[in-house]
C-alpha positions as CSV (number, residue, x, y, z in Angstrom):
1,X,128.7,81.4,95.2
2,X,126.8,81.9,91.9
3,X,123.6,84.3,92.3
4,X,120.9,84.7,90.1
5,X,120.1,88.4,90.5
6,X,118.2,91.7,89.4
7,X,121.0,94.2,87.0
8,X,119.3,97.9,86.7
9,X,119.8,99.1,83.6
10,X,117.3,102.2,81.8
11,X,116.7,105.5,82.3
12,X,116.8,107.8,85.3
13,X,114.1,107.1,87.4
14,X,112.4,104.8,85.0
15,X,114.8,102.0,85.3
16,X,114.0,98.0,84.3
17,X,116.1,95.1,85.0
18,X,117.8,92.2,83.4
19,X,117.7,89.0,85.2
20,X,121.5,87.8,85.3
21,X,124.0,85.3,86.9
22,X,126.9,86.5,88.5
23,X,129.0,85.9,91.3
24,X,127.8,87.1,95.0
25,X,130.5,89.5,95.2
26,X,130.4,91.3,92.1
27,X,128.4,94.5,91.8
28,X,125.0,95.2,91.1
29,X,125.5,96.7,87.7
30,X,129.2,95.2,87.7
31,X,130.4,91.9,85.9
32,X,127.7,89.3,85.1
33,X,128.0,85.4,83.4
34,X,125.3,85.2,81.6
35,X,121.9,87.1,81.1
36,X,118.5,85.2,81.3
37,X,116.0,87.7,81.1
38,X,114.1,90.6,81.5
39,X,111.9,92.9,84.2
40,X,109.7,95.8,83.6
41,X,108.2,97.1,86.7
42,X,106.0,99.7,85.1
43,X,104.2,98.1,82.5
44,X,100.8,97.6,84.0
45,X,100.9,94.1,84.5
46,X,104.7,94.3,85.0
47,X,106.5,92.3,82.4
48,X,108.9,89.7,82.6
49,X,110.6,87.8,79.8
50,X,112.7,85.0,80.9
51,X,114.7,81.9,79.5
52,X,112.9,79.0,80.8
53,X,115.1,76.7,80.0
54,X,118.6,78.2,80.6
55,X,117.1,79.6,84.2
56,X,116.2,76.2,85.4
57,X,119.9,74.7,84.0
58,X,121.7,77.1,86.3
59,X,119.4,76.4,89.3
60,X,120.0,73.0,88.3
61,X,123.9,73.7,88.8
62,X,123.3,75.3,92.3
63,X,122.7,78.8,91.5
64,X,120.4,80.3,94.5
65,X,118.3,83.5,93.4
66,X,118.0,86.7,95.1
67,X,114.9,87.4,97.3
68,X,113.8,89.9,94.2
69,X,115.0,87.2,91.7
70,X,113.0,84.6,93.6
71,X,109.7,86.4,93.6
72,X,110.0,87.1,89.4
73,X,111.0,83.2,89.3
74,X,107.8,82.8,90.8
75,X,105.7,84.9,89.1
76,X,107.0,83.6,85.9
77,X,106.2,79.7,87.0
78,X,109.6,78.7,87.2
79,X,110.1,77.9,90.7
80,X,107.4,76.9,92.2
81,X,105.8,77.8,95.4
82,X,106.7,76.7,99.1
83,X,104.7,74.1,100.0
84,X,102.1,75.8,102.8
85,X,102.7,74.6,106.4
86,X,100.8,72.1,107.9
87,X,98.3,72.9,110.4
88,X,98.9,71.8,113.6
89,X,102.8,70.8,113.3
90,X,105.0,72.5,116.1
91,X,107.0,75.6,114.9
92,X,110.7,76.0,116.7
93,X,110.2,78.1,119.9
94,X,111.2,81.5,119.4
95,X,112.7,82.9,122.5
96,X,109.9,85.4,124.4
97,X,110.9,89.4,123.7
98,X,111.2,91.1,126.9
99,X,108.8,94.3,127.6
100,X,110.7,97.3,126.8
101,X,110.4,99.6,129.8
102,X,109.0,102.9,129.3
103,X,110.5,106.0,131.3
104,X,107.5,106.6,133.4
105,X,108.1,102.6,134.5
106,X,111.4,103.1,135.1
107,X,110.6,106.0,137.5
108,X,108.2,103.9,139.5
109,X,110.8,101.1,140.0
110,X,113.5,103.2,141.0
């Protein structure tokens, strides 16, 4: 699976990133296919600097981005925003949490 993912590169404790694409296996700073872009965090607004159009040709070939990715892609306008849901429409039940017991009600049921 190809990934389009945040690579730390910089200083100690000042680092930036390069957005890349590499396989899902290989490691963060490890082995890469091709890089798209930049991230600076710190700039004050951060700064991104991305390849429009070679991003969108490896979404385009099924590349998913990371959850970091994602967000910059969206910042950047290149993916755009989930559609919001609909008011009213019927969300899958999620199964009720049971009440974790304190010790004090534990004592009383004993």
């Amino acid at each position: 699976m190809i990934r389009i993912r945040l690579r730390r590169v910089g200083k100690m404790h000042h680092p930036t990133y390069r957005v890349v694409v590499a396989e899902k296996p290989a490691k963060r700073d490890g082995a890469f296919l091709e890089n798209l872009g930049s991230y600076d965090p710190h700039a004050n607004p951060p700064v991104v600097t991305i390849d429009e159009a070679k991003t969108r040709e490896w979404l385009n070939k099924g590349a998913s981005p990371s959850e970091a990715a994602e967000k910059i892609l969206r910042r950047a306008g290149i993916i755009s925003a989930p559609a919001p849901k609909a008011a009213g429409t019927v969300a899958e039940a999620e199964p009720e949490a049971k009440p974790k017991r304190t010790r004090a009600a534990a004592k009383k049921a004993e």
